[in-house]
C-alpha positions, -999 to 999 in steps of 0.1 A, spaced: 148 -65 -864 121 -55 -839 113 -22 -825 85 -10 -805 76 23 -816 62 46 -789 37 75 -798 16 70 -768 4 51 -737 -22 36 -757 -6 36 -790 27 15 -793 33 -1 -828 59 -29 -838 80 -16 -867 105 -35 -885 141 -15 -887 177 -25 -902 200 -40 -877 220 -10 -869 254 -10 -886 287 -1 -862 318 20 -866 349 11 -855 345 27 -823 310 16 -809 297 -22 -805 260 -39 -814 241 -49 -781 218 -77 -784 189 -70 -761 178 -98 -739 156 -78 -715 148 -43 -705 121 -30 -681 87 -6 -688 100 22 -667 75 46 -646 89 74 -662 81 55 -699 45 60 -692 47 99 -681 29 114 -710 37 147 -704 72 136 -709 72 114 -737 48 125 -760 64 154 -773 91 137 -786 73 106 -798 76 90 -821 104 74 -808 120 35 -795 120 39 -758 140 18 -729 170 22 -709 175 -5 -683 185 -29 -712 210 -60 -703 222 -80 -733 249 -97 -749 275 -80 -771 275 -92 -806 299 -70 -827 330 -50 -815 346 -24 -835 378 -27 -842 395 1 -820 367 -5 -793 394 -21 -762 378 -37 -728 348 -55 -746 346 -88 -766 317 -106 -782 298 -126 -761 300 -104 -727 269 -98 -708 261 -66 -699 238 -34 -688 244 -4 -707 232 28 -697 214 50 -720 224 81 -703 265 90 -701 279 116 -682 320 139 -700 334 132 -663 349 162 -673 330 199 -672 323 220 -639 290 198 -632 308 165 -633 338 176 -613 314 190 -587 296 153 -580 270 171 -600 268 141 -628 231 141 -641 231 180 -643 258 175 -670 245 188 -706 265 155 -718 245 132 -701 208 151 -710 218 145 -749 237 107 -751 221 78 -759 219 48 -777 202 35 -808 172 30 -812 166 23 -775 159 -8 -752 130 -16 -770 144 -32 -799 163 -61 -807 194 -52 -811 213 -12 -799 240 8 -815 258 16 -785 278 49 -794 314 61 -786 308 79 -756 287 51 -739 311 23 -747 339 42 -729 316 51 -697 287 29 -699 291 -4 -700 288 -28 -673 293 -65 -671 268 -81 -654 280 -108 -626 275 -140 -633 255 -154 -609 231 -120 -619 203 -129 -647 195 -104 -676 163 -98 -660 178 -89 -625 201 -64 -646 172 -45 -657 172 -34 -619 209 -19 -623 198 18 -634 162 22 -614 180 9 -583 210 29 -590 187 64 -591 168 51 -556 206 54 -545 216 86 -548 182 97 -536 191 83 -509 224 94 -507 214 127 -519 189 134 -485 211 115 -461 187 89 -449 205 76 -419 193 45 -396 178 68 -373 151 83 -393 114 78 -399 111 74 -432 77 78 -453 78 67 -493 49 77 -507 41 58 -537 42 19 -538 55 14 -573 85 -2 -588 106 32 -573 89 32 -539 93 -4 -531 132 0 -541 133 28 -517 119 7 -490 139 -27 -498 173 -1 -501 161 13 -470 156 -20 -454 192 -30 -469 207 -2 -451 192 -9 -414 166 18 -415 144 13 -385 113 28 -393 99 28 -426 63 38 -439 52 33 -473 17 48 -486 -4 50 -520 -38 47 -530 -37 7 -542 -39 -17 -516 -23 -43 -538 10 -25 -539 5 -17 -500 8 -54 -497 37 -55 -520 53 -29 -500 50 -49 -469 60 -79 -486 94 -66 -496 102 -44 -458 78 -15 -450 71 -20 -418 40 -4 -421 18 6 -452 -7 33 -450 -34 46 -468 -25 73 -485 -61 89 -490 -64 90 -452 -48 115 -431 -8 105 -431 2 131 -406 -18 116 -381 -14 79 -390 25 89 -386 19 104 -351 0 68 -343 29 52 -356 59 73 -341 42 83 -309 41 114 -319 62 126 -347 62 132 -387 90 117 -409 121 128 -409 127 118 -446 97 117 -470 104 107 -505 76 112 -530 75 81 -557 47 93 -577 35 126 -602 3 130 -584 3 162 -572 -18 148 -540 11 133 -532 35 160 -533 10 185 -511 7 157 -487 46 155 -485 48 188 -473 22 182 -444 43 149 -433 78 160 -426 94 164 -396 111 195 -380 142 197 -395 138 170 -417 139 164 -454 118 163 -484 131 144 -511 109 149 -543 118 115 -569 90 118 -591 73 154 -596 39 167 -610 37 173 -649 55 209 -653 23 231 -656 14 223 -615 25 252 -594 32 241 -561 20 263 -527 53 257 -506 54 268 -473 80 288 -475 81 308 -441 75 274 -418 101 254 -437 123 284 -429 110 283 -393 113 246 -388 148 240 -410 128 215 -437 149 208 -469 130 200 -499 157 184 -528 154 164 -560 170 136 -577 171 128 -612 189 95 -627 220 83 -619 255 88 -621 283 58 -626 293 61 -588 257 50 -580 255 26 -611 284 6 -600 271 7 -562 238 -8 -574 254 -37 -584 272 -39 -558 240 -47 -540 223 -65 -563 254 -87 -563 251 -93 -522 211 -110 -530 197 -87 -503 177 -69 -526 149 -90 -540 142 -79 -576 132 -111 -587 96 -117 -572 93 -80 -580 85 -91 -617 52 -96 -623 51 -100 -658 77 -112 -688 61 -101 -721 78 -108 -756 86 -75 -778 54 -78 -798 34 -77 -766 48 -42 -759 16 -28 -762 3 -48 -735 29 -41 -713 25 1 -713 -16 -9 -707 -1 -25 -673 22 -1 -664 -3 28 -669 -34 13 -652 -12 0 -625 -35 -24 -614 -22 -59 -601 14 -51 -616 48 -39 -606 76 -46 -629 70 -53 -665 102 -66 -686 101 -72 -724 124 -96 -740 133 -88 -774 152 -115 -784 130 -145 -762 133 -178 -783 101 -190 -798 86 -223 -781 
């Protein structure tokens, strides 16, 4: 089979690799499709352990069940997620999911950019997911990225109320706003630096897009008559982004940070006027089942329009192409690779 092996942004090389071989107690995954995630093209993050097959929002169709494997039969189609959670130590039992040490060390093999995945034990009993059938295996590959814009949103209590700026237009940002929208927010404010993705935002339910070089604090006031956000999530590494999150928020509101700077930026918080003014700053990282099963709950409903988010279907040799999108972020949002697409 196919693999796409990734060693950097500009350096991703197709590799031929044995279909992977099951025990009794995992199942083979044929992968149909499974999205370029932002976080894929984080070099700080992913070179140190390249080489290695990345891709987690794969949907497929199960081709081989092991024998003492119960609830799954050839032919299903389904999402599986990469990352599993024990549902069982202190972290779990707290609501506390993605801080489990289970969930940091699962996943499948080789990853969602190959043609077919070894899906281990652990993720067959608590991560697979059928995929309805009126949903596509492209729209699957929306399950897990909309599923971590969930519990950030969950996580900081967005309620219908608030002002809400998302700063960063990408495939995370315009999730937020079209959650947001989902959910009856009445105010929301996307920003970034690339007017194409400002259009995009308003496209899919910011009600206004600003430039994110300008001054945001004072475009908000314009905006609110006179007040910050109550909720700012930051959608983007750039630590321009995060500094400008700080200057943007609301008395007693919240600061939810998405995406962060690479880990050698050392951020100037406020410290005394957030204690003053009753700011919470709070992260998110992935998602947990609860927020896996809720995003397809939505997906399910068609409010959430993931479709004419794709901008680009690429086969598994054009992998390489697809990461040169992604990172130059240019006219491009959502970038799927179909391992398994039939040759015309």
């Amino acid at each position: 089979m196919l693999a796409a092996f990734y060693y950097n942004n500009k350096d991703v090389r197709i590799q031929e690799l044995p279909i992977p071989t099951i025990n009794d107690e995992e199942v083979l995954f044929k992968v149909m499709a499974s999205g370029i995630c932002g976080s894929d093209v984080i070099e700080w993050y992913r070179v140190p352990k390249a080489p290695l097959v990345l891709g987690h929002e794969a949907t497929g169709i199960i081709t081989q069940v092991g024998n003492k494997v119960k609830g799954v039969q050839i032919g299903d189609r389904v999402f599986v997620s990469h990352h599993v959670p024990c549902n069982q130590c202190r972290y779990c039992q707290r609501g506390n999911h993605t801080a489990c040490h289970t969930l940091h060390t699962t996943n499948y093999y080789p990853g969602g950019f190959a043609q077919y995945i070894r899906v281990p034990k652990i993720n067959v009993s608590f991560g697979i997911y059928k995929l309805p059938d009126t949903m596509s295996f492209e729209e699957g590959t929306f399950i897990e990225p909309l599923a971590c814009v969930s519990r950030g949103q969950r996580l900081s209590n967005l309620k219908k109320d608030d002002t809400l700026l998302i700063i960063g237009s990408g495939i995370s940002g315009i999730l937020h706003v079209q959650l947001a929208k989902f959910k009856g927010v009445k105010t929301i404010v996307a920003a970034d630096i690339n007017q194409y993705r400002l259009e995009l935002a308003k496209k899919f339910g910011a009600h206004h897009a600003l430039d994110a070089s300008a001054s945001l604090p004072e475009k908000l006031k314009e905006i609110t008559g006179g007040h910050l956000a109550d909720q700012v999530i930051v959608c983007t590494g750039a630590t321009s982004a995060a500094l400008s999150a700080m200057n943007c928020v609301e008395n007693g509101g919240t600061i939810l940070f998405f995406a962060v700077p690479d880990p050698t930026v050392k951020l100037p918080i406020p410290i005394n006027q957030f204690w003053r003014n009753e700011i919470t700053m709070r992260t998110s990282y992935g998602a947990a089942p609860n927020d896996l099963e809720d995003s397809i709950k939505v997906l399910e409903t068609g409010k959430i329009n993931v479709k004419d988010m794709i901008t680009h279907r690429l086969d598994i040799r054009e992998a390489q192409e697809g990461f040169r999108l992604m990172t130059e972020a240019g006219q491009s949002l959502k970038v799927i690779l179909e391992p398994n697409r039939e040759k015309p």
